[in-house]
C-alpha positions in Angstrom: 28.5 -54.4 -140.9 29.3 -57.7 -139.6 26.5 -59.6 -137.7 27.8 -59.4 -134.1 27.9 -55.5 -134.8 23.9 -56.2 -136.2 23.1 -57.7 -132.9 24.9 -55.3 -130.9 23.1 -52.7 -132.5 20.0 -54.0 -132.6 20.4 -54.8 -128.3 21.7 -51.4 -127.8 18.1 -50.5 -129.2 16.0 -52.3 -127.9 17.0 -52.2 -124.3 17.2 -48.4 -124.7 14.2 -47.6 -125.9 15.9 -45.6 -129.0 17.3 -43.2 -126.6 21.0 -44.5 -126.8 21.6 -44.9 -130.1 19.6 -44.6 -133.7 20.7 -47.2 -136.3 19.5 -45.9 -139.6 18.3 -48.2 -142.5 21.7 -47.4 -144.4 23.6 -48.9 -141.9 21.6 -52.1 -142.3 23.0 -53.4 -145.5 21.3 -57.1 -144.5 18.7 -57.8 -146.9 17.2 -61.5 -147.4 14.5 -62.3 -149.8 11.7 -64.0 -148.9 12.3 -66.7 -151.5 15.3 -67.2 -149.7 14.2 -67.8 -146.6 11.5 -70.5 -148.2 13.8 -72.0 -150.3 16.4 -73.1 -146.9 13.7 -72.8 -144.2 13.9 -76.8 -143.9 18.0 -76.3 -143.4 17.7 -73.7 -141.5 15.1 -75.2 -139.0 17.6 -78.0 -139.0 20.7 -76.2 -138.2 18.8 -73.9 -135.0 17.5 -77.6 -133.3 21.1 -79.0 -134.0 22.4 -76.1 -132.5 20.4 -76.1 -129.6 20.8 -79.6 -128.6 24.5 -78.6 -128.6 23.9 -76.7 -125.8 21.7 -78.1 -124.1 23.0 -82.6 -124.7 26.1 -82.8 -124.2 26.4 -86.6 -125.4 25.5 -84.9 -128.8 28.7 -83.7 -128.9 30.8 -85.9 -130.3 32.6 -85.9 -133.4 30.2 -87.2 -135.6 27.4 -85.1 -135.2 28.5 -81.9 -137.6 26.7 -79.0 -137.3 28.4 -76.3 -139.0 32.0 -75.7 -138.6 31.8 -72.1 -138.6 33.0 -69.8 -135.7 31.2 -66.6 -137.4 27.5 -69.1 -136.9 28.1 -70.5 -133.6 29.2 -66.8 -132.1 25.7 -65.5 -133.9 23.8 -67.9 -132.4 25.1 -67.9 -129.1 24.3 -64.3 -129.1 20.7 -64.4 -130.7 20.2 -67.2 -127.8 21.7 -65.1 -125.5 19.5 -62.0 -126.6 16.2 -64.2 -126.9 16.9 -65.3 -122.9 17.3 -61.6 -122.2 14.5 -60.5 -124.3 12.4 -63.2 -122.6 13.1 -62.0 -118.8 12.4 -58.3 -119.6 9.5 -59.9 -120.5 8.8 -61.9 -117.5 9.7 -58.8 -115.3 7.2 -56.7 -117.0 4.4 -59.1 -116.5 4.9 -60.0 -112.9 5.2 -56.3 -112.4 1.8 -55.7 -114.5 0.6 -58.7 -112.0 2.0 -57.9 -109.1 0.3 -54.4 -109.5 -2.7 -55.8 -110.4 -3.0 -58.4 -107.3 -2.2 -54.8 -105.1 -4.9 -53.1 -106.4 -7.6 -55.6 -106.5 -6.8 -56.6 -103.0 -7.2 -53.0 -101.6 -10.5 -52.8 -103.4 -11.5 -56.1 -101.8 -10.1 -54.7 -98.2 -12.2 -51.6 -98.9 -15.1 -53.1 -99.8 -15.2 -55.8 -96.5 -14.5 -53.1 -94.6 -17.6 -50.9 -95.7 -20.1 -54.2 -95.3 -18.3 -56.3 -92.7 -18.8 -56.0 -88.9 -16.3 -57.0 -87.2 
């Protein structure tokens, strides 16, 4: 399974909530050892802030600053960006709705309690 697959998958279920699809751990055939990881955390560190502010500064690039010349990395990460953003407003939804909900209730709660005490 190639990795744009693995993020597909992976979207497909999280947004669903498991009820679209079910990726079983066979079909996962991506496994990275921890000593891995350690061992290129520094490049790999690297490589995401490089990336990044080749999105985001566009008098970074030039020529001379390489990055990787890899379509296969550059697709990836555009899409873990792109899932991360997406990821980060379900997020943002969910809590203004907690809030929102919140704000509601305690405000009725206040209303029925001024009404009870207050004259008016």
């Amino acid at each position: 399974m190639n990795s744009k697959n693995y993020i597909d998958n992976i979207t497909i279920k999280y947004f669903s909530g498991n009820r679209y699809c079910k990726i079983e751990n066979e079909d996962i055939n991506i496994n990275i050892d921890n000593s891995e990881i350690i061992f290129y955390k520094k490049r790999i560190i690297n490589t995401t802030r490089e990336l990044i502010k080749k999105f985001t500064d566009i008098s970074f690039n030039t020529d001379d600053n390489y990055i990787l010349d890899n379509n296969l990395v550059n697709d990836t990460f555009t899409d873990y960006i792109k899932s991360l953003i997406n990821a980060y407003k379900q997020d943002d939804l969910n809590d203004m709705i907690k809030n929102s909900k919140y704000k509601s209730k305690s405000k009725s709660k206040y209303k029925s309690k001024c009404k009870s005490k207050c004259k008016y």
